[in-house]
Every structure is written in C-alpha cells, then in structure tokens.
py3Dmol code that shows the C-alpha trace and the ligand (Angstrom):
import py3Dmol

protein = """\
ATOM      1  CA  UNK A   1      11.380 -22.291   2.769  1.00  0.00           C
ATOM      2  CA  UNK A   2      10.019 -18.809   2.346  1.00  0.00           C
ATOM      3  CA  UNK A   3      10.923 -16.378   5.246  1.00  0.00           C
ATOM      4  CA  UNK A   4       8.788 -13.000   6.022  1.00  0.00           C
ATOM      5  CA  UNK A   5      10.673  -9.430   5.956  1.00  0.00           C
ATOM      6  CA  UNK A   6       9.320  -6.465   7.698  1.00  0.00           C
ATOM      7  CA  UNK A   7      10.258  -2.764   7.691  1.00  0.00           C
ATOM      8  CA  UNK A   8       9.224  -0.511  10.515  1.00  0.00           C
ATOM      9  CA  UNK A   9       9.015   2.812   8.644  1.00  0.00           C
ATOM     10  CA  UNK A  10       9.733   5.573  11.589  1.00  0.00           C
ATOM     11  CA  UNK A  11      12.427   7.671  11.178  1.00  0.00           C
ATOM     12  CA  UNK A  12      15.995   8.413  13.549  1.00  0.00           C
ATOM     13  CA  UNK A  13      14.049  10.966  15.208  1.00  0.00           C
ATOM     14  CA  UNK A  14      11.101   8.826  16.229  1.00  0.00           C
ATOM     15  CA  UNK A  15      12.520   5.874  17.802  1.00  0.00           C
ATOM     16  CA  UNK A  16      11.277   5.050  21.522  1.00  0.00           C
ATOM     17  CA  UNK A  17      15.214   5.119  23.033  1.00  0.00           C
ATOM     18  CA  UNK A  18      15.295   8.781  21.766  1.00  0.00           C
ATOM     19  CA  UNK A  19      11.774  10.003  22.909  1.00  0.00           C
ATOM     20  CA  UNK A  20      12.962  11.475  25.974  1.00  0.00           C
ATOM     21  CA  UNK A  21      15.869  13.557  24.098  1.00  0.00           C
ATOM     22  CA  UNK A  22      13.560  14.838  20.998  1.00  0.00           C
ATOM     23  CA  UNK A  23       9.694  16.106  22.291  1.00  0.00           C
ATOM     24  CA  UNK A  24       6.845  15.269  19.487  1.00  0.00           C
ATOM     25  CA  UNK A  25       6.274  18.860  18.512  1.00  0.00           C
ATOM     26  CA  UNK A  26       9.627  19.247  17.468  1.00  0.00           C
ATOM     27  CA  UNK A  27       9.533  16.321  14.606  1.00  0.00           C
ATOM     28  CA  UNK A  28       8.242  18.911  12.240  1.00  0.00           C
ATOM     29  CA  UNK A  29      11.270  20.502  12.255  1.00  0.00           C
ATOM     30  CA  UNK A  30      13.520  17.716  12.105  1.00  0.00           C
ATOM     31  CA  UNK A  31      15.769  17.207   9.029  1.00  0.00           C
ATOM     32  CA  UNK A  32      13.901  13.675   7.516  1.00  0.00           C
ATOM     33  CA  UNK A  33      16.257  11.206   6.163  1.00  0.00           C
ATOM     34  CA  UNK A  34      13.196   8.069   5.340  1.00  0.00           C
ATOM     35  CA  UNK A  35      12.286   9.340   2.068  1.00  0.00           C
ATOM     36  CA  UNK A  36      16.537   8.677   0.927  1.00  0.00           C
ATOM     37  CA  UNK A  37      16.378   5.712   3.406  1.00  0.00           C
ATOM     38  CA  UNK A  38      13.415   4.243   1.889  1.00  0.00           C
ATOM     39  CA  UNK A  39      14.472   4.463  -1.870  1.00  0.00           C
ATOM     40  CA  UNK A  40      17.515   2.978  -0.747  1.00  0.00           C
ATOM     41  CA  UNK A  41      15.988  -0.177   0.846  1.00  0.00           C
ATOM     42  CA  UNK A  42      13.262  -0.487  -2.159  1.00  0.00           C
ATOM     43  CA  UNK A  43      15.935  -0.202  -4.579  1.00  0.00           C
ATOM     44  CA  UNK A  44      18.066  -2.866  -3.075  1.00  0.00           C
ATOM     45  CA  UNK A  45      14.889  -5.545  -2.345  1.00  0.00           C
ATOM     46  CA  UNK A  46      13.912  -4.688  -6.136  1.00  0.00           C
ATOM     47  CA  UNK A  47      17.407  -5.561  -7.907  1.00  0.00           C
ATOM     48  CA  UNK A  48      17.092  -9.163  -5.151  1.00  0.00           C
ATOM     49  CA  UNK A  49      13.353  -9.399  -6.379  1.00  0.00           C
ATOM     50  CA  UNK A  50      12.748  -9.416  -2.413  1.00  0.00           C
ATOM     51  CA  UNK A  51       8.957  -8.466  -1.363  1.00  0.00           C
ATOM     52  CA  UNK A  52       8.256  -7.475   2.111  1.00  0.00           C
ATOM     53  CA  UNK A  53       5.992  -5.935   4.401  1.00  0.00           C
ATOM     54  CA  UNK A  54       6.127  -2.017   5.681  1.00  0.00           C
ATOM     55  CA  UNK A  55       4.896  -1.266   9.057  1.00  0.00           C
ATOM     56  CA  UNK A  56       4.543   2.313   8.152  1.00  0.00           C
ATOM     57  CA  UNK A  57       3.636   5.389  10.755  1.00  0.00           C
ATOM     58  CA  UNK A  58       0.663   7.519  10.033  1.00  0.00           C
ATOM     59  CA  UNK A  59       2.275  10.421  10.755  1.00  0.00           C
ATOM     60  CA  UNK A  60       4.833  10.077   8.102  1.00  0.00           C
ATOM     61  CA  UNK A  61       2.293   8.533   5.559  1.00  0.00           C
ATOM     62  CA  UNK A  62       0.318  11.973   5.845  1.00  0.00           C
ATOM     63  CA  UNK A  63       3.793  14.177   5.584  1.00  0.00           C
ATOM     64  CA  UNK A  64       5.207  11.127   2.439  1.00  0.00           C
ATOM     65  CA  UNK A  65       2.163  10.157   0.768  1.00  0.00           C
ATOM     66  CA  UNK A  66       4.366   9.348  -2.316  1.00  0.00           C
ATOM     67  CA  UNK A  67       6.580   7.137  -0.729  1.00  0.00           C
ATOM     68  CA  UNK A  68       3.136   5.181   0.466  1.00  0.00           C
ATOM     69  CA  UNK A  69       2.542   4.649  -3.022  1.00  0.00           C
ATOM     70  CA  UNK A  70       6.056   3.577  -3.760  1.00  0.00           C
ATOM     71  CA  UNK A  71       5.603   0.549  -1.220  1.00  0.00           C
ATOM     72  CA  UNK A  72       2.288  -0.624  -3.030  1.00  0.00           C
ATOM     73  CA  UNK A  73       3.965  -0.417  -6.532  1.00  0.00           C
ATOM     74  CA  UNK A  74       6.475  -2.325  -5.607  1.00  0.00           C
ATOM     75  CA  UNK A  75       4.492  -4.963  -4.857  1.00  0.00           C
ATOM     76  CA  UNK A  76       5.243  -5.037  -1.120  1.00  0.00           C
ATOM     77  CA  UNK A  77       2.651  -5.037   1.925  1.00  0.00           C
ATOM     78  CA  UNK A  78       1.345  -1.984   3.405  1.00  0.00           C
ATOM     79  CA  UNK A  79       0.905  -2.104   7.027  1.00  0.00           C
ATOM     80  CA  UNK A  80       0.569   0.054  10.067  1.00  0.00           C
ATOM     81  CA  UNK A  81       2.411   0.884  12.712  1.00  0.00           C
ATOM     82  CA  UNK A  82      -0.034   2.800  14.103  1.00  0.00           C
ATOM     83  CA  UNK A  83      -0.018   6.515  14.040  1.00  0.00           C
ATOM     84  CA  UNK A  84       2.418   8.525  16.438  1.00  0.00           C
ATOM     85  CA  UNK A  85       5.004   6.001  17.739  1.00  0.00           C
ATOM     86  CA  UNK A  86       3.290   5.977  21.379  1.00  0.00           C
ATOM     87  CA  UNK A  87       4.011   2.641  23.096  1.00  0.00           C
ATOM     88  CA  UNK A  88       0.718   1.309  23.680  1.00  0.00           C
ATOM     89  CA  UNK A  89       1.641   0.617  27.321  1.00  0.00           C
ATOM     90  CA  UNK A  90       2.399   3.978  27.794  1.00  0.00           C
ATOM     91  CA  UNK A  91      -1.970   4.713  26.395  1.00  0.00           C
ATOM     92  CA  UNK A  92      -5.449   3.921  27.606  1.00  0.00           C
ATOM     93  CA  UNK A  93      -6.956   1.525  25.912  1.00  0.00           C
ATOM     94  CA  UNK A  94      -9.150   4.294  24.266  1.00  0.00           C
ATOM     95  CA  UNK A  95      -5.894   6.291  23.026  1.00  0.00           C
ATOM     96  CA  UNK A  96      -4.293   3.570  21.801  1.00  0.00           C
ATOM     97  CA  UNK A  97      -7.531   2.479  19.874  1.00  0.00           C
ATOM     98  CA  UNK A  98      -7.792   6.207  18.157  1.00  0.00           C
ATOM     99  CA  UNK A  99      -4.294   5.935  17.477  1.00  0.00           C
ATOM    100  CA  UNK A 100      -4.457   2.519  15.425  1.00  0.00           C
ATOM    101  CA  UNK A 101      -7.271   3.419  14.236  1.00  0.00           C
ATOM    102  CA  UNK A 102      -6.483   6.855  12.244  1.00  0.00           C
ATOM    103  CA  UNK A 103      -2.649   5.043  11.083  1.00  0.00           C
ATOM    104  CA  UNK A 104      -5.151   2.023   9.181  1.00  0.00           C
ATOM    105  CA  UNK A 105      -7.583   4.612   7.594  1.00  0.00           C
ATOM    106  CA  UNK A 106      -4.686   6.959   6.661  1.00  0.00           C
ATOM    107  CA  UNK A 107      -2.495   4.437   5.093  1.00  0.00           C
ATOM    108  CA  UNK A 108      -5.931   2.808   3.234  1.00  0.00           C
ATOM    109  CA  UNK A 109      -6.967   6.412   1.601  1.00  0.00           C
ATOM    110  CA  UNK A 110      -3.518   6.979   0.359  1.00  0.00           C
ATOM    111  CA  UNK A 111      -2.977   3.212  -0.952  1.00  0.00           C
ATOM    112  CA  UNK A 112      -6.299   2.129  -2.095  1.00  0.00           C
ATOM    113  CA  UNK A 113      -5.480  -1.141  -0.328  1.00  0.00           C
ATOM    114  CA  UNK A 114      -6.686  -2.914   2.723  1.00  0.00           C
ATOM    115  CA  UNK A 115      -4.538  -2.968   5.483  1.00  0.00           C
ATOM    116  CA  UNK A 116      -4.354  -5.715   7.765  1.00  0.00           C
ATOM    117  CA  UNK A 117      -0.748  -6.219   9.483  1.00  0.00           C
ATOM    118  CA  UNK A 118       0.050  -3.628  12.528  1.00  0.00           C
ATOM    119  CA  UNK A 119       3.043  -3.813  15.052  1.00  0.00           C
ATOM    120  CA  UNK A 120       3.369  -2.003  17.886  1.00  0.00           C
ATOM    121  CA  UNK A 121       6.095   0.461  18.645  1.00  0.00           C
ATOM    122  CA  UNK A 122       8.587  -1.256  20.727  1.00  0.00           C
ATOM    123  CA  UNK A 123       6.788  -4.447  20.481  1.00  0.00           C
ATOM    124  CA  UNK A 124       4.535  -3.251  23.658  1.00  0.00           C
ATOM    125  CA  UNK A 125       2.035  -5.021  23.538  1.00  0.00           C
ATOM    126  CA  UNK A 126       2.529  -8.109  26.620  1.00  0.00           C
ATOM    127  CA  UNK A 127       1.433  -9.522  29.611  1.00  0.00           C
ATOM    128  CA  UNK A 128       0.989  -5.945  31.466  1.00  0.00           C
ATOM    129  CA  UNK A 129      -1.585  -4.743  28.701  1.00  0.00           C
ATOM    130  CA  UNK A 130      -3.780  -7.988  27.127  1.00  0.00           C
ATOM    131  CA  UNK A 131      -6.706  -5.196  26.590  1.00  0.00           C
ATOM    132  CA  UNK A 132      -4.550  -4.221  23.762  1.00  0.00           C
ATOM    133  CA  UNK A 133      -5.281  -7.797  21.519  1.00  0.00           C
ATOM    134  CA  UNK A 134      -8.515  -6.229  21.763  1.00  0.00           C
ATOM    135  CA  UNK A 135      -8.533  -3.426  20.611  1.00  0.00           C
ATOM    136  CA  UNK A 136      -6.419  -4.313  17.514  1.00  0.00           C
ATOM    137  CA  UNK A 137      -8.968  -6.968  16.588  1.00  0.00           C
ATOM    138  CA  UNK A 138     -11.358  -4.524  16.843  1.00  0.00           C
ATOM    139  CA  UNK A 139      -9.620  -2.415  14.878  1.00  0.00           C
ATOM    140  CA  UNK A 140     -10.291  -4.537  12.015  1.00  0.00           C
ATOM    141  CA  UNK A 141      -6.519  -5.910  11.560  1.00  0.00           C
ATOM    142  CA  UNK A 142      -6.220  -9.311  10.812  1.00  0.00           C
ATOM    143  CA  UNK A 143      -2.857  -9.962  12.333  1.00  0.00           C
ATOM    144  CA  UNK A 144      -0.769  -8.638  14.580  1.00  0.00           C
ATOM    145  CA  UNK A 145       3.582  -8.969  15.015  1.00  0.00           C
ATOM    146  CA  UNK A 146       3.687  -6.683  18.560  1.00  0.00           C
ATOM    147  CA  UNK A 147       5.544  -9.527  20.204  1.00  0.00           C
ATOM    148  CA  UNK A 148       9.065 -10.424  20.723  1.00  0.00           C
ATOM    149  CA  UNK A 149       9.461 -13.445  22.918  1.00  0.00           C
ATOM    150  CA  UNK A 150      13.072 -12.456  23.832  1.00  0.00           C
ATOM    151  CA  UNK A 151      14.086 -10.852  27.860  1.00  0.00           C
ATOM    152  CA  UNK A 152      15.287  -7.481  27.223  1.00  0.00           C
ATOM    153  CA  UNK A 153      15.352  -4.116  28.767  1.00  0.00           C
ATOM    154  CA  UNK A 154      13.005  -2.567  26.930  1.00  0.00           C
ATOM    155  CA  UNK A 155      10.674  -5.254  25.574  1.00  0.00           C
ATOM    156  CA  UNK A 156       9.809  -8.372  24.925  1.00  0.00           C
ATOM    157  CA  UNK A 157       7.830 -11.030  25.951  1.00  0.00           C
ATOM    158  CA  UNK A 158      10.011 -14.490  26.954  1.00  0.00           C
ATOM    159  CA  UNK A 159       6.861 -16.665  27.944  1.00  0.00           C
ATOM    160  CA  UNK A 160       5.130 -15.734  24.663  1.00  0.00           C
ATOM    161  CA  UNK A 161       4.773 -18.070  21.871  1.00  0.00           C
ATOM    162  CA  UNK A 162       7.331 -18.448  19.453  1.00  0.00           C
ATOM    163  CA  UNK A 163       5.522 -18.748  16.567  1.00  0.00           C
ATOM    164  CA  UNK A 164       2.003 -17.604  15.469  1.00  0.00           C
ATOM    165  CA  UNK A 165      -0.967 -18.619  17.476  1.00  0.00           C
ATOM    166  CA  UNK A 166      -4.661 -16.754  17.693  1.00  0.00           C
ATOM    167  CA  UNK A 167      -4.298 -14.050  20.457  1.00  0.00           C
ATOM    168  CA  UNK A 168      -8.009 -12.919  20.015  1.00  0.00           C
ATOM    169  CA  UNK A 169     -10.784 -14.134  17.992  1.00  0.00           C
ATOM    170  CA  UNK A 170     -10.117 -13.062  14.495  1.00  0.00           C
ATOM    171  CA  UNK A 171      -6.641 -12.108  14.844  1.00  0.00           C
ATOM    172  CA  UNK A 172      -3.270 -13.558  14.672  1.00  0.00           C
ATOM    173  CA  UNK A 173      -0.063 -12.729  16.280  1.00  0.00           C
ATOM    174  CA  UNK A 174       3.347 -13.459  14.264  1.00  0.00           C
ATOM    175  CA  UNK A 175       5.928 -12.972  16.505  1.00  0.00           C
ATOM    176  CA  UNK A 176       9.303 -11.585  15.856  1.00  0.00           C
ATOM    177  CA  UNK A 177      11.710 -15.011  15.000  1.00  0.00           C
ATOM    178  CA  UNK A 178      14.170 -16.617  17.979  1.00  0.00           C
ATOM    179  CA  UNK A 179      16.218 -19.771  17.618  1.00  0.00           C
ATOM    180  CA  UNK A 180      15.870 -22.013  20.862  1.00  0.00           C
ATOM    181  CA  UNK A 181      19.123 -22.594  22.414  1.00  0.00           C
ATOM    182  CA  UNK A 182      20.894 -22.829  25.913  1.00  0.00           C
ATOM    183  CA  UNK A 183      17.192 -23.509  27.107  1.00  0.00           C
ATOM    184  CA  UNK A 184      16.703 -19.943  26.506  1.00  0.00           C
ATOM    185  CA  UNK A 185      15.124 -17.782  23.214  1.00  0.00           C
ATOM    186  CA  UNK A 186      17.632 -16.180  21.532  1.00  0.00           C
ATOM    187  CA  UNK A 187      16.955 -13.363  19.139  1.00  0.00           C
ATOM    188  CA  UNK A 188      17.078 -13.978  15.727  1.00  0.00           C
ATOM    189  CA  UNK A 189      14.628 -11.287  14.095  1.00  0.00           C
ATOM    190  CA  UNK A 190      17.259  -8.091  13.263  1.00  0.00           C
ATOM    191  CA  UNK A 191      16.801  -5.114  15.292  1.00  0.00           C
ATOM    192  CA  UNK A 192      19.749  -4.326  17.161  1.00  0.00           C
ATOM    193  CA  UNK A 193      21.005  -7.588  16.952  1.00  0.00           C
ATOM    194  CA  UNK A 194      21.718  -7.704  13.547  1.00  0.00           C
ATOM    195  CA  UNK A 195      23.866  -4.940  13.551  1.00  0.00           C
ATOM    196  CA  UNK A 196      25.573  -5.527  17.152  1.00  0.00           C
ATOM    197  CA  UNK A 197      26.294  -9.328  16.446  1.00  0.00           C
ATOM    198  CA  UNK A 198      28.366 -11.005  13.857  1.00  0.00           C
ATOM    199  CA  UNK A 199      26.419 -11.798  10.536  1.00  0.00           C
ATOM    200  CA  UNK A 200      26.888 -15.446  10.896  1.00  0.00           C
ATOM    201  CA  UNK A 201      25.120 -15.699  13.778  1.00  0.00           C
ATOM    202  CA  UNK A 202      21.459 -14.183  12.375  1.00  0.00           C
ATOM    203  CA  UNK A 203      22.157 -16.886   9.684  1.00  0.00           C
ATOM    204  CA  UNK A 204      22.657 -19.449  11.630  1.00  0.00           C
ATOM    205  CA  UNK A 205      19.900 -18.420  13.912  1.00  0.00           C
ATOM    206  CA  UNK A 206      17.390 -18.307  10.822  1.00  0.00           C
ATOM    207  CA  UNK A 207      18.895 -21.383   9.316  1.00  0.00           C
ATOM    208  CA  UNK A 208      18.137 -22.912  12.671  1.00  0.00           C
ATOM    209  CA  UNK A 209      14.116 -22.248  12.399  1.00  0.00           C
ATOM    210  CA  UNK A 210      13.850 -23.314   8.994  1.00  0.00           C
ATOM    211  CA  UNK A 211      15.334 -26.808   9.566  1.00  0.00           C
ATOM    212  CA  UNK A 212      14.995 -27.646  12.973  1.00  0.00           C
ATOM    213  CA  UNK A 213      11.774 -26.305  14.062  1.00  0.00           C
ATOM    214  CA  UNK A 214      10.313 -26.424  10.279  1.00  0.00           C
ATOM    215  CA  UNK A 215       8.985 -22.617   9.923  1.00  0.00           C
ATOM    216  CA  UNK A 216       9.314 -19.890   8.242  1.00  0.00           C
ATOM    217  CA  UNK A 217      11.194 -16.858   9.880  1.00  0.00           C
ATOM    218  CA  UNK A 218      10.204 -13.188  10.632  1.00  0.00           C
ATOM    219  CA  UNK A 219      12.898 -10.572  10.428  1.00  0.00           C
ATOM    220  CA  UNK A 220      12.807  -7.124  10.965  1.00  0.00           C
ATOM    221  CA  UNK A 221      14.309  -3.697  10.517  1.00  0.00           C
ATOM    222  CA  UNK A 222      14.329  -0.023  10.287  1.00  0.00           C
ATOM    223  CA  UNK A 223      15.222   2.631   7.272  1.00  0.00           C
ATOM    224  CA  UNK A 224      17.692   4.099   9.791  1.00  0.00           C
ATOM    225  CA  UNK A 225      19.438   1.594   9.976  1.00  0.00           C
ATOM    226  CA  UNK A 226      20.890   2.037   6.432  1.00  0.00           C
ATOM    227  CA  UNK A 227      22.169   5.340   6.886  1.00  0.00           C
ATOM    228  CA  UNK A 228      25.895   5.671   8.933  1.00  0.00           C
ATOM    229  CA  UNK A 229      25.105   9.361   7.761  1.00  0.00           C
ATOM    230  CA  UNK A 230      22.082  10.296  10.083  1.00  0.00           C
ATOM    231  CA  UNK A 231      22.149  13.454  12.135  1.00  0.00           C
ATOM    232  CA  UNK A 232      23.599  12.565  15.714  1.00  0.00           C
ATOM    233  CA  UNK A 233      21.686  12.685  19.079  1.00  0.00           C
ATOM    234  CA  UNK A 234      23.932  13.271  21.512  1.00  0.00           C
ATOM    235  CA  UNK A 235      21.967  14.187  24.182  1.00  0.00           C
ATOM    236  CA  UNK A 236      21.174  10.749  24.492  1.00  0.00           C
ATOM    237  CA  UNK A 237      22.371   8.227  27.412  1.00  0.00           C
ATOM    238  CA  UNK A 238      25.572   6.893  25.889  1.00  0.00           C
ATOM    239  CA  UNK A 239      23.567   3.147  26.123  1.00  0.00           C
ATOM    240  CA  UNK A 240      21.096   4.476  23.448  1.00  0.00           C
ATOM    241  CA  UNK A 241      23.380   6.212  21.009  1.00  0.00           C
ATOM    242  CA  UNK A 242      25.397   2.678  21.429  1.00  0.00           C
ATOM    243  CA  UNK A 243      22.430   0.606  19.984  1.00  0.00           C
ATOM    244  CA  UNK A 244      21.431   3.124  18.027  1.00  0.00           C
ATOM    245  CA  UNK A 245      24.802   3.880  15.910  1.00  0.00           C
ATOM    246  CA  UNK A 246      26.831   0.195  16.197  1.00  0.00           C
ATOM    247  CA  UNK A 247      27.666  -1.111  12.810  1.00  0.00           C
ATOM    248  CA  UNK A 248      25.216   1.502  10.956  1.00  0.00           C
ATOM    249  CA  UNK A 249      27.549   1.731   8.129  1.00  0.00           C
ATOM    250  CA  UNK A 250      27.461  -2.845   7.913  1.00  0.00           C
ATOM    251  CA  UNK A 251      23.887  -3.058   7.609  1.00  0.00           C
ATOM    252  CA  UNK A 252      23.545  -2.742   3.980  1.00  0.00           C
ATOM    253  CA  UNK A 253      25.613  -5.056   2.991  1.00  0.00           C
ATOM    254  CA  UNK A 254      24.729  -7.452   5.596  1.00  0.00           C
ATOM    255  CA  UNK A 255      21.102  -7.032   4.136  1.00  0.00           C
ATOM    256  CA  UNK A 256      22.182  -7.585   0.451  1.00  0.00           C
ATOM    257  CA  UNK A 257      23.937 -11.028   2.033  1.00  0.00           C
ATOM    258  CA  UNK A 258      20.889 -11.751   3.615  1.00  0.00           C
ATOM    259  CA  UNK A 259      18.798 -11.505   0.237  1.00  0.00           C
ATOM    260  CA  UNK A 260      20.779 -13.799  -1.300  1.00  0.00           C
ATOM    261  CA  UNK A 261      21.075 -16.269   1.980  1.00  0.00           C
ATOM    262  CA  UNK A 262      17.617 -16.967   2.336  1.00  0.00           C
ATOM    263  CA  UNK A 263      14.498 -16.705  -0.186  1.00  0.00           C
ATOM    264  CA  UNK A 264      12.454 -13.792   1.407  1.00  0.00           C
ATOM    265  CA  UNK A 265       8.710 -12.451   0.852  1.00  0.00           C
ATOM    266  CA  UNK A 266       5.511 -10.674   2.520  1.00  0.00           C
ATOM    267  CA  UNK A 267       4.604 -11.395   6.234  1.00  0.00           C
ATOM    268  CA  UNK A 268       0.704 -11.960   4.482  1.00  0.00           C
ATOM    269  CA  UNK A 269       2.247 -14.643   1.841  1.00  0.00           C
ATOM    270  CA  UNK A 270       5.229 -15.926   4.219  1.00  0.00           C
ATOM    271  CA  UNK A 271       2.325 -16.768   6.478  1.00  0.00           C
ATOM    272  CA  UNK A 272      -0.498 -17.941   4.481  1.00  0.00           C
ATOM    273  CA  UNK A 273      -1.473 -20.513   5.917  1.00  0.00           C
ATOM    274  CA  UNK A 274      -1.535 -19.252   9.421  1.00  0.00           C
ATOM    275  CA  UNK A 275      -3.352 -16.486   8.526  1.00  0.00           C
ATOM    276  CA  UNK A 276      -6.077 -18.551   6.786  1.00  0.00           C
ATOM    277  CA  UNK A 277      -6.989 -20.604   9.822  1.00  0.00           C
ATOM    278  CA  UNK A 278      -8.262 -17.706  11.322  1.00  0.00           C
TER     279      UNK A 278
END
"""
ligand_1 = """\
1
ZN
Zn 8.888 1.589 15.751
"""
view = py3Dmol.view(width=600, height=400)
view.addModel(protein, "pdb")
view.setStyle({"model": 0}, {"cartoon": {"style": "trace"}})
view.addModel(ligand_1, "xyz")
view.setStyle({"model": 1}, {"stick": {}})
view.zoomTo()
view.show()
C-alpha cells in the first residue's frame, strides 16, 4: 500500500492561528525560515527516496522562485495553496477565485508544469461555503484536499466523506486521512496531531486505513514544523503558541520514522485511480 504525503509550504509567520498577531503588510519584513526549512525536508524525503506533493503559496513562490524549482527536480508534485493564505470563508466567491487563480498561474510560469492539486488554507472549504467547489473546478484544478472530516475548533468537516469522492463535475476532493473509531473520526493526517500525540498512535491510525478500510492514506504537514528554532510569537493567545510550538524539536525524527514505517509517494500517483475516474 502506497500512502500520499503533502507539504503545505507557508511559513511561521503565515499560519491562520497567528493572523491576528502578524498583519499581511508586515510579512515582507519578516525574518523567512522556509527556504532552510524546505532544504531540510527535501533533503530528508531524498536520502528515504520519499516523493510527495507541495501545496505551495503564491506569495512565497514569487519571493523563492528557486526553491519552486527545487520541488519539480526532485521529482515531487507542485501544487497550490492558493496565493495569500486567506481562508476562503473569510472571501467572496470572486476573491477567492482571483486568489486561486494567480497562486496556479504563478506556480505554472515558474515550474513549466501543470498544476492541478490545491488545498485551502485551514482546510475552509465546508458546508458554510459549497460555492467554493466551484470555483476551484473552474479554476481548472483537477482535485482538491480542502477537507478534513475531523470536529475541531478551527476546521473541519465531520459529516464529510472520508475518502475521495467527486465534489463537482471534473474535480475530486481527497480528504485529509482519519481512522474510524469510538463511532467517531479520529485524526490521523499530521498537523498538530502528529506532534501533540504520541508517534504510535499516527501509526496505528494509518496502519488502521490501510488494512481495515483498504486505502491509501493522506498525511500532511508544514516546513515549520521542522524547525524548534523559529522566531517566537508571543503575542499570541497562549492556546496558539501551544499548538504551534509542542514537540517542534520531535518532528523530524518522527518524520524520518514515518519514511521508513510506511511506503510514501505523490497525492497525483497515491491516488491514481481516483483521479482517473473523473
Ligand atoms: Zn496553510
């Protein structure tokens, strides 16, 4: 069994918990750690011969074109994760549409290669904004992983299907993995999880999907999260900087572990087949 790996390129400074503490037109001057972040993580899924896909933001593709073509020669996916980190339920349906748009021509001029993944900041995309399946089929993405069917705070989507499905003509929608248990969806995708909750319990989460319910998993994670040496935010709410900075300093190993637990590879390949039903 072949499970899918995603990156959500955004840097420290960009993530939606922080947004209130950090206004946009200060991320110019921001000291950027994804370049170091993003060598490290290539480096590690090259010496595991790992592929995966990148949900990169336009804005840093136009400020690191280089590290845009590092992805591609790699052999990894290049996707989008749309242009300024705005949560699309926080746009109108014509924002969000010029924001998709510009991240999926951006990221195609610098690569040379079609884009056709995108994922939505914060996985935002739900029941309180279906307009937006739209307007990423329209878009001219093929897929879409903007869906966590987990209850939580901030996001997510517990009704949702747990695997992919066609959310709009033309387009599928992988979501974010969760092992079924205690009649409930439990998270089993990374993201704060993964760093929050013993390592044994992801695996046996993923281990979980590929036996019992016969299907590949989708995990997921950001560049931050490999650096314990990221500039500190402590304006934040003390919840925040807790999710934000548990366990930093675990998750590289704990991703070298999970290269070698499981056999890993691109969300387009991982899903293959789902994708060519469309
Ligand atoms: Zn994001």
């Amino acid at each position: 069994m072949v499970n899918a790996l995603s990156v959500d390129v955004e840097d420290y400074f960009q993530v939606s918990a922080m947004a209130p503490y950090i206004p946009r037109d200060t991320w110019d001057s921001m000291p950027c750690r994804v370049e170091r972040n993003m060598d490290l993580l290539l480096d590690l899924f090259g010496e595991n011969q790992v592929h995966a896909t990148f949900f990169v933001l336009g804005w840093l593709a136009e400020r690191y074109p280089a590290m845009v073509r590092k992805i591609v020669a790699g052999g990894h996916e290049l996707a989008s994760h749309g242009y300024g980190h705005l949560r699309a339920t926080d746009q109108t349906p014509e924002e969000f549409t010029e924001d998709i748009e510009c991240a999926k021509a951006i990221l195609e001029a610098l690569s040379g290669c079609a884009v056709s993944g995108y994922r939505a900041p914060s996985f935002s995309v739900g029941a309180s904004n279906p307009w937006a399946f739209d307007c990423i089929a329209q878009a001219g993405y093929r897929y879409s992983s903007s869906v966590y069917p987990v209850a939580h705070d901030h996001y997510g989507m517990p009704d949702a299907p747990r695997f992919p499905y066609a959310s709009r003509k033309g387009l599928v929608e992988i979501p974010i993995s969760t092992a079924r248990a205690f009649g409930r969806n439990l998270p089993a995708g990374g993201g704060g999880y993964f760093r929050l909750a013993p390592y044994w319990l992801s695996r046996w989460a993923i281990d979980k999907i590929n036996r019992e319910d016969g299907r590949p998993a989708l995990f997921y994670m950001h560049p931050w999260e490999v650096d314990p040496e990221q500039p500190r935010i402590r304006a934040a709410d003390l919840k925040s900087q807790f999710r934000h900075y548990v366990n930093l300093s675990r998750v590289e190993g704990r991703l070298r572990q999970l290269t070698r637990d499981f056999q890993w590879d691109r969300i387009d390949r991982a899903f293959h087949s789902e994708l060519a039903q469309l």
